[in-house]
C-alpha positions in Angstrom: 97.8 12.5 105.5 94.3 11.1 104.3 95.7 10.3 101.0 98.8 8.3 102.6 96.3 6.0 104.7 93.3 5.8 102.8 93.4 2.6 101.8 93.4 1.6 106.0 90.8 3.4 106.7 88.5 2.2 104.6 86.4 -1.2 104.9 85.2 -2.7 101.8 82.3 -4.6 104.0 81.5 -0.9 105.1 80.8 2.9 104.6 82.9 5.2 106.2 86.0 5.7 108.3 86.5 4.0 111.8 86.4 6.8 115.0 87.3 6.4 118.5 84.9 7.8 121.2 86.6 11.2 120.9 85.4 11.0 117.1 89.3 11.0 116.6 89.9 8.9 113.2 91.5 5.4 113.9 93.9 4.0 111.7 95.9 0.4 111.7 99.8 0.4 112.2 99.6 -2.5 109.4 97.2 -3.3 107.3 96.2 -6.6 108.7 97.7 -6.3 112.4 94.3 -5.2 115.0 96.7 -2.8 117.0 94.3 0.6 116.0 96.1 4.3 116.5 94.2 7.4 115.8 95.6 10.7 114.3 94.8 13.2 117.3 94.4 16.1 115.1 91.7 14.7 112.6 88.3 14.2 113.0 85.3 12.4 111.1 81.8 13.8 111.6 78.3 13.1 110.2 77.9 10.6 107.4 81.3 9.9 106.9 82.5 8.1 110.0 81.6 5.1 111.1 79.4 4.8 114.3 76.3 3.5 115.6 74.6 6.9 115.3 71.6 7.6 112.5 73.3 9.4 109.6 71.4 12.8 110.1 72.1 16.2 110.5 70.9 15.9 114.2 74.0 14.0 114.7 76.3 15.6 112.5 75.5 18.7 114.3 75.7 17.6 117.2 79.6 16.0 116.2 80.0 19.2 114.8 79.7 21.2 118.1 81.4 18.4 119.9 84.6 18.8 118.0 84.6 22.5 118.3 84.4 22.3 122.1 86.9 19.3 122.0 89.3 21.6 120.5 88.7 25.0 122.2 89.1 22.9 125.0 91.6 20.8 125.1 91.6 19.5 128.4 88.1 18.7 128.4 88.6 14.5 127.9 84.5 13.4 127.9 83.6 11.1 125.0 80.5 12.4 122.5 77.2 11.1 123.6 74.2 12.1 121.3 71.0 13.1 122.6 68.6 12.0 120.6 65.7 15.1 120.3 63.5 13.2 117.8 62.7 13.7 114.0 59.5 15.2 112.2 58.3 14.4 109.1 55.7 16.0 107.4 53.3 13.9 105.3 51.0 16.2 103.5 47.4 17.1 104.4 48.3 18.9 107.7 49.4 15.5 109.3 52.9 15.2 110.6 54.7 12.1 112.0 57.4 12.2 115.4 59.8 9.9 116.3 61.0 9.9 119.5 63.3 8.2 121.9 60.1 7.7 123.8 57.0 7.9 121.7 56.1 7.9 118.3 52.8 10.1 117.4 51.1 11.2 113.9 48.1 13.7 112.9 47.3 17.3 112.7 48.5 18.1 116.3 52.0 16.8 116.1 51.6 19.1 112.9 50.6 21.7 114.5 54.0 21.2 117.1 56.2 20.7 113.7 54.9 24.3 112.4 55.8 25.8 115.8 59.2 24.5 116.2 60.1 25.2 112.5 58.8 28.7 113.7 61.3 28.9 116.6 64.3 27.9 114.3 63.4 29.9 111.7 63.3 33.1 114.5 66.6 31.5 116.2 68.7 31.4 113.1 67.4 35.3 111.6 67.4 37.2 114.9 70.4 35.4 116.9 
């Protein structure tokens, strides 16, 4: 089916194919007609659809739960909403940067928060 409408999906001014709210994947009846369908049973996730969302894995894991729950549960209608948890960075010389939805903060504290929540999902992912 991708094959057959790929040429609708994709916009030369852009990267990446058009979603709904449902992250269903929305294609044109005609190529130059406005009127937008979606296919119900295909879904674009992290880099490769088109949304206001950063492209990282925060999001496309977040998408990626989403979808799973959207099709365990079918009658479960709510559109994806991303909560944003903040990104690390680590910069060298024990300093670390955050960015937040509400602050922004550098240096070797925010390090030493960086080393403990690498920590947690290093323990999550081994042990559960």
């Amino acid at each position: 089916i991708i094959n057959k409408y790929q040429n609708k999906l994709h916009n030369k001014r852009s990267s990446g194919i058009f979603v709904n709210d449902f992250l269903q994947i929305k294609i044109n009846k005609t190529i130059n007609s406005n009127d937008n369908n979606t296919i119900n049973s295909a879904f674009a996730i992290g880099d490769c659809n088109m949304t206001c969302f950063p492209k990282t894995a925060q999001v496309a894991y977040q998408q990626g739960v989403y979808v799973g729950n959207y099709i365990n549960n079918p009658t479960n209608k709510s559109p994806f909403y991303f909560t944003d948890f903040g990104q690390f960075c680590y910069i060298g010389n024990n300093t670390s940067i955050y960015q937040g939805p509400y602050f922004q903060k550098s240096g070797y504290v925010i390090n030493l928060f960086n080393s403990l929540v690498q920590s947690y999902n290093l323990f999550k992912t081994k042990y559960f």
